[in-house]
Backbone as a ProteinNet text record, in pm:
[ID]
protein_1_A
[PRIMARY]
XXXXXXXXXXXXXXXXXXXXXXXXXXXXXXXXXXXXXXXXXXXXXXXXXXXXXXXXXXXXXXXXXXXXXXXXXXXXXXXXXXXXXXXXXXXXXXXXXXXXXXXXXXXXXXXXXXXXXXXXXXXXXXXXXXXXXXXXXXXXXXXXX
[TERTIARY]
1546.8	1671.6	1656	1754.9	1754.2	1669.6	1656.2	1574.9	1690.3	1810.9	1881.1	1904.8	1884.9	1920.1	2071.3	2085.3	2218	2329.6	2311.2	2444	2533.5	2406.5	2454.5	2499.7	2436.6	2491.8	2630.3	2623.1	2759.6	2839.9	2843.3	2980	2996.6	2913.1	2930.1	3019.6	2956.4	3057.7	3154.2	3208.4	3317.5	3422.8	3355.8	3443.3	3464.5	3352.9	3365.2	3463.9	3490.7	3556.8	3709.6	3654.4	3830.8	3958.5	3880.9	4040.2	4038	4117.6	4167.6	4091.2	4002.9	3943	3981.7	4053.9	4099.5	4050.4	3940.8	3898.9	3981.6	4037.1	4110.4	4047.1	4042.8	3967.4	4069.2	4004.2	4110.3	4244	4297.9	4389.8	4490.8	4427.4	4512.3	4534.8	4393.6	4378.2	4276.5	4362.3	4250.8	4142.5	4009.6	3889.1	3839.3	3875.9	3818.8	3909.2	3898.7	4024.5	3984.8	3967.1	3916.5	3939.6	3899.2	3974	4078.2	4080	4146.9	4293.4	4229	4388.4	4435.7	4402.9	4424.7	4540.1	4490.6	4568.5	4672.2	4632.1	4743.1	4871.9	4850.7	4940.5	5000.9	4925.2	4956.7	4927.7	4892.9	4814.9	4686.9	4608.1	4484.8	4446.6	4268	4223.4	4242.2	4252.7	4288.8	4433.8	4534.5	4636.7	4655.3	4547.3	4535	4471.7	4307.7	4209.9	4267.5	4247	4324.7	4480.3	4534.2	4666.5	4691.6	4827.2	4798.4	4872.8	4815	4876.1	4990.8	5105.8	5214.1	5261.1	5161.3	5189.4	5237.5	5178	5237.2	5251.4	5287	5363.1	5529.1	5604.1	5727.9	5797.2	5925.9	5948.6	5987.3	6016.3	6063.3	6007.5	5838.8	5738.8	5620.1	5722	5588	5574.8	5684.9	5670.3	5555.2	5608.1	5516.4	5384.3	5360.4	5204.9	5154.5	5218.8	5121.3	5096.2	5194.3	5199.4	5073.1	5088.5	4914	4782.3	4829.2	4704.9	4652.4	4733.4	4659	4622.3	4655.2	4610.3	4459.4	4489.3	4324.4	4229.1	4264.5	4178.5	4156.1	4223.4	4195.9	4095.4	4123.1	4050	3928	3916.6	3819.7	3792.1	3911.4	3952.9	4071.4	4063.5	4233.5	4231	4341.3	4399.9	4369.3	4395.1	4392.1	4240.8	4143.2	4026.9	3986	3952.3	3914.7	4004	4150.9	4264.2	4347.5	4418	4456.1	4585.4	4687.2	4814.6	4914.7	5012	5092.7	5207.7	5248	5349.9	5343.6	5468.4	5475.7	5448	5421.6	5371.1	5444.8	5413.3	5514.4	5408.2	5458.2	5365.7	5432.9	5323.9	5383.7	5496.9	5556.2	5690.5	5807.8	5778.7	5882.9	5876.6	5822.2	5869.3	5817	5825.2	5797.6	5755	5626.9	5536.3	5454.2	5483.8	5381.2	5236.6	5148.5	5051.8	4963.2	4860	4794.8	4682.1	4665.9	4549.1	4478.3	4319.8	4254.3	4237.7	4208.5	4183.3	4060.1	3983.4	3901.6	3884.3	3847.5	3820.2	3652.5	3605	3500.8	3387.1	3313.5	3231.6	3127	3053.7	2925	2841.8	2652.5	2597.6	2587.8	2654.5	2672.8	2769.8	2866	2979	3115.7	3108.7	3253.3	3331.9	3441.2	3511.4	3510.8	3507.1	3502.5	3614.4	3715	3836.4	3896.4	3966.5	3984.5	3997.4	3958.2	3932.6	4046.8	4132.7	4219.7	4135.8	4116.2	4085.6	4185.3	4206.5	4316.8	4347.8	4454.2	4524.1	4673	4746.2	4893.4	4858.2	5024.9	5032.2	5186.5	5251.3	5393.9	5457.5	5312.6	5414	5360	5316.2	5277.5	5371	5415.7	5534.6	5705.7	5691.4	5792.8	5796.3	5722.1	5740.6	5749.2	5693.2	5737.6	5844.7	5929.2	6040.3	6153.7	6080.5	6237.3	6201.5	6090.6	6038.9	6145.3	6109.4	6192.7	6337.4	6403	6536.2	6564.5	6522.3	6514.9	6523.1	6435	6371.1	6564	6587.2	6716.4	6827.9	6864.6	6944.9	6943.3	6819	6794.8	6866.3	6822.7	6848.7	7006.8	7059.4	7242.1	7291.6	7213.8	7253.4	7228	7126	7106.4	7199.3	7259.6	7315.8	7493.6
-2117.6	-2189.6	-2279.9	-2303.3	-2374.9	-2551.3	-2616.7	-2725.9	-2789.2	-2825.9	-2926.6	-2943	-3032.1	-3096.1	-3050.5	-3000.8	-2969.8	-3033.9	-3160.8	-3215.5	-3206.8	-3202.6	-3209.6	-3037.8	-2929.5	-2862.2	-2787.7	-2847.1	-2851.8	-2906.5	-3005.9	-3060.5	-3000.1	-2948.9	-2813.8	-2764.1	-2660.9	-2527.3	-2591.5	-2661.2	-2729.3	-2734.9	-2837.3	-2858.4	-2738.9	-2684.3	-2527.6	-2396	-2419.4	-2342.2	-2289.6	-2128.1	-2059	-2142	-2160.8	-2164.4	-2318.4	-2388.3	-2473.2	-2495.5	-2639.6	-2687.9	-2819.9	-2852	-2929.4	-2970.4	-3102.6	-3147.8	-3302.6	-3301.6	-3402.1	-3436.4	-3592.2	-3642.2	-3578.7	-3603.5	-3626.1	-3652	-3764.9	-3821.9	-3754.4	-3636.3	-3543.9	-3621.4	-3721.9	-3806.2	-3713.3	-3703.7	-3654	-3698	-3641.3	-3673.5	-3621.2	-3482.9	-3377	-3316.4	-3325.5	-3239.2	-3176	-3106	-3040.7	-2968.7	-2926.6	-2914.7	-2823.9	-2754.9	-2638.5	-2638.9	-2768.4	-2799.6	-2933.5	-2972.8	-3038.2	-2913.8	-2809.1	-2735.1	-2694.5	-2690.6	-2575.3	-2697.7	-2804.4	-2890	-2997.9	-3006.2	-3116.9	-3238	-3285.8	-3411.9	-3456.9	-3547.6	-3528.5	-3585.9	-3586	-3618.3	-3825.7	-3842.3	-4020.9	-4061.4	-3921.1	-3903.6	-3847.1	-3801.3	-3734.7	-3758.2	-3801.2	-3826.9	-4018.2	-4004.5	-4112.2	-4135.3	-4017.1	-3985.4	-3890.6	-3886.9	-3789.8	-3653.5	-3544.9	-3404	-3365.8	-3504.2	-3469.2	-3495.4	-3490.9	-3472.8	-3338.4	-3245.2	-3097.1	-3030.1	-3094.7	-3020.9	-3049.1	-2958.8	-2946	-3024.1	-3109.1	-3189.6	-3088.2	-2957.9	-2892.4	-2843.5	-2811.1	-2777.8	-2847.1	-2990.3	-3093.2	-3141.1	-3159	-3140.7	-3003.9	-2914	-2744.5	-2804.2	-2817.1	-2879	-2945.8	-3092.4	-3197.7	-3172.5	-3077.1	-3047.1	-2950.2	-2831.4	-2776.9	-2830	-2917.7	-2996.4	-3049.5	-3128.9	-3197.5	-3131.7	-3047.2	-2950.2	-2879.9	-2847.1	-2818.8	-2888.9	-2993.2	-3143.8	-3199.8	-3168.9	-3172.3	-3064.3	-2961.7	-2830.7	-2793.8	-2868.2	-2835.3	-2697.2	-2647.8	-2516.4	-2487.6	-2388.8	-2367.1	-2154.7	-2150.2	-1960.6	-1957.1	-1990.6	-1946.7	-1965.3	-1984.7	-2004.6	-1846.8	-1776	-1666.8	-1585.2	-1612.3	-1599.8	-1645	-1576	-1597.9	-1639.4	-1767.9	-1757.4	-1847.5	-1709.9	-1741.5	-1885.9	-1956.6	-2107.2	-2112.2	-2229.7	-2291.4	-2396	-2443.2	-2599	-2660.6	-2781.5	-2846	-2906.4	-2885.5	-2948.2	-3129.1	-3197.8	-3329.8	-3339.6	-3222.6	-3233.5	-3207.3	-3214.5	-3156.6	-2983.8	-2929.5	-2745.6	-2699.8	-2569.6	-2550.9	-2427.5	-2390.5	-2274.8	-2180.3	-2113.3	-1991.4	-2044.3	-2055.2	-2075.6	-1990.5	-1940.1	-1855.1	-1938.5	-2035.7	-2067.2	-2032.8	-2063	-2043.5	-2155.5	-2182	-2309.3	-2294.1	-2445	-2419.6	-2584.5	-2613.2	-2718.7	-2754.6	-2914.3	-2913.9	-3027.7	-2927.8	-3008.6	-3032.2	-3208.4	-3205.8	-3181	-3156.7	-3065.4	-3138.5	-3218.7	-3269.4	-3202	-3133.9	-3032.1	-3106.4	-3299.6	-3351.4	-3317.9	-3369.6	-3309.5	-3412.6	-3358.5	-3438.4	-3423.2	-3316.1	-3296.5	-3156.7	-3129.3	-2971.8	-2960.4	-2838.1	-2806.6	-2693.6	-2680.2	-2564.4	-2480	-2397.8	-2305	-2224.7	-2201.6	-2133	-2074.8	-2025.1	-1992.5	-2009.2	-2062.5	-2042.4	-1884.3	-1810.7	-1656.3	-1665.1	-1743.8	-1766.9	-1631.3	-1622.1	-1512	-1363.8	-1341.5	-1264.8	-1210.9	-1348.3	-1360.1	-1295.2	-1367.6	-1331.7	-1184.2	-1153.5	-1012.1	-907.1	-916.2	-864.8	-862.9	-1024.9	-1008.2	-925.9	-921.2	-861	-712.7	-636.9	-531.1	-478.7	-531.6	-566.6	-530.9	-652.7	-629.6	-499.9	-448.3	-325	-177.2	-218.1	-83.7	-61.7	-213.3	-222.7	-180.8	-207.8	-124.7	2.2	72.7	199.4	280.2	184.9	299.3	245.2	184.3	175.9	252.6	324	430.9	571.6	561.5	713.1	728.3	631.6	623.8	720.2
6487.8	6467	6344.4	6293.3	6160.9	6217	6105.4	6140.1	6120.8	6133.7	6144.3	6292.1	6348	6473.7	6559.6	6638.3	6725.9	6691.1	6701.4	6682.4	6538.5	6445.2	6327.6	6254.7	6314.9	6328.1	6416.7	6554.3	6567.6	6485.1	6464.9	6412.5	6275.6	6159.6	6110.6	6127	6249.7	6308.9	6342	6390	6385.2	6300.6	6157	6069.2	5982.2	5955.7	5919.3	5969.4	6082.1	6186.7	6051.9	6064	6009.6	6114.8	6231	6305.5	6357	6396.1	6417.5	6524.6	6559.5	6666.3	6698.1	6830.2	6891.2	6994	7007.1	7113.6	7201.3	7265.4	7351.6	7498.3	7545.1	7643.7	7757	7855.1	8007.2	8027.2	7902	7911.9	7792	7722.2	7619.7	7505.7	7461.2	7361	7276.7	7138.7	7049.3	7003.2	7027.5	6971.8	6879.2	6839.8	6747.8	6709	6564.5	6463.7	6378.8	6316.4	6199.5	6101.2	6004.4	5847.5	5911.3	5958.8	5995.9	6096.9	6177.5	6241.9	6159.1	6034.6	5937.5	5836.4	5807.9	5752.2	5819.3	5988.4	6044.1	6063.6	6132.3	6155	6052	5970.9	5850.6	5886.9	6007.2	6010.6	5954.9	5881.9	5869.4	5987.1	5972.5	6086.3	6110.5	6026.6	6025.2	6143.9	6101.7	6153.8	6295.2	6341.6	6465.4	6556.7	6502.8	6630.9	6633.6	6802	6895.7	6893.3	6908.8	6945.3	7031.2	7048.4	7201.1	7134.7	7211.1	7203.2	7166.5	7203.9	7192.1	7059.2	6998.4	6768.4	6752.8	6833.2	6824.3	6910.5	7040.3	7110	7121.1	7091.4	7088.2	7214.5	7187.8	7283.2	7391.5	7393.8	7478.7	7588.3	7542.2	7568.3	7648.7	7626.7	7708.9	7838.7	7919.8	8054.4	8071	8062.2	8106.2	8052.4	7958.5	7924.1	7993.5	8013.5	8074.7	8206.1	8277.5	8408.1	8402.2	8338	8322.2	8292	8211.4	8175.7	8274	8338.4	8476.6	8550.5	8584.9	8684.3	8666.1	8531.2	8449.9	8447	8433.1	8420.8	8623.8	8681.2	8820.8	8861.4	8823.4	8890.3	8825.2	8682.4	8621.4	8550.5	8520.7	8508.5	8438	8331.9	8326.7	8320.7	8368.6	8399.1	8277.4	8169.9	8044.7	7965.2	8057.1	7977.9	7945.3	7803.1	7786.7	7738	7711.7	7678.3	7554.9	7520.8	7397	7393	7402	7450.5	7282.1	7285.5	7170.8	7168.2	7115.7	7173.9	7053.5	7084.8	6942.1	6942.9	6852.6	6780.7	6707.9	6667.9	6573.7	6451.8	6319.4	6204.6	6171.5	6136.8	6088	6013.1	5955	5907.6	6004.6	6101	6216.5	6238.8	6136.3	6140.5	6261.4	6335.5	6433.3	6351.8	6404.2	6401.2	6514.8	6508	6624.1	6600.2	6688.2	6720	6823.5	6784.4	6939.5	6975.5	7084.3	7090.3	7221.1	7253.9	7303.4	7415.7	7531.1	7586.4	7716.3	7666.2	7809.2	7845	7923.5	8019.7	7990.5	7941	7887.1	7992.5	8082.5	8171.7	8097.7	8147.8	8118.9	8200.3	8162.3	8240.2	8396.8	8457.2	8578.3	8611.1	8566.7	8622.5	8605.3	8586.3	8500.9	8411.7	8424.6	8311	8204.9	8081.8	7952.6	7871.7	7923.6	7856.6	7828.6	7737.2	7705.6	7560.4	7542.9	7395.2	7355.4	7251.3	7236.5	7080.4	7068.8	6951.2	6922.9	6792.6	6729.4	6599.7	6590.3	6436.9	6405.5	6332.5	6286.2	6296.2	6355.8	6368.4	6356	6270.8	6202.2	6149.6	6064.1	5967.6	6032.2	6107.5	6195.6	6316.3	6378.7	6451.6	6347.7	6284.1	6178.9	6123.2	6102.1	6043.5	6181.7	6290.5	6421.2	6472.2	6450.4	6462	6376.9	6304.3	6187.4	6199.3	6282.4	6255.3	6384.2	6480.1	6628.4	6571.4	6498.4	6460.8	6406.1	6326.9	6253.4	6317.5	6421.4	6495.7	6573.3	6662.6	6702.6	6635.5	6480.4	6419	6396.2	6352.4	6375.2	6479.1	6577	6729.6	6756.4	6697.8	6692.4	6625.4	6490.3	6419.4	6495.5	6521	6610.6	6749.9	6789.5	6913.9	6915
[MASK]
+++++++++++++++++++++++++++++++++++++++++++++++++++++++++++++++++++++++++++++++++++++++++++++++++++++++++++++++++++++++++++++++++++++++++++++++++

């Protein structure tokens, strides 16, 4: 293993991370932000860590969240650990963007919970071009009809 010490290589892989790494306590307070959910959301990290989740979660969206969250954070667990789930987000400019992220529930080696972590990517224009592919396919089949 490389001779740099764990920690200092985590936080590396971390800030290094292609995709967006989001670490938040118990209470859905950000602790960990990184270049990457710096790009995806437009907050920097000055702007993000010790604030709560609800910087990008859509006001529509946040009841359904916090209600999972707790539940995750109770059970020590979330359905979606190992999973890839598409939502939208909101960037510091207000825009709303597709997002796919990853989520797990973060015990320490006593089996507590320390919080939850989301991993991810913007999948906007991904979403977008599906949709209009969608629309398309739909006009098609109004012509053949």
């Amino acid at each position: 293993m490389a001779s740099e010490p764990l920690p200092g290589l985590a936080q590396a892989l971390i800030e290094q991370s292609p995709e967006f790494v989001i670490f938040s306590d118990d209470s859905g307070i950000i602790q960990v932000w990184n270049g990457a959910a710096e790009r995806t959301f437009g907050f920097s990290k000055d702007e993000a860590v010790e604030k709560s989740l609800d910087i990008i979660i859509p006001e529509s969206l946040r009841e359904a969240h916090w209600r999972g969250f707790a539940r995750a954070i109770a059970e020590g667990a979330t359905q979606y650990s190992g999973k890839s789930l598409p939502t939208k987000a909101l960037r510091s400019d207000g825009a709303r963007i597709y997002v796919e992220f990853g989520f797990s529930i973060v015990l320490d080696a006593k089996g507590r919970v320390l919080g939850a972590l989301a991993t991810g990517r913007d999948i906007t224009e991904r979403f977008e071009k599906e949709r209009a592919n969608r629309k398309r396919l739909q006009e098609l089949e109004k012509l053949v009809e």
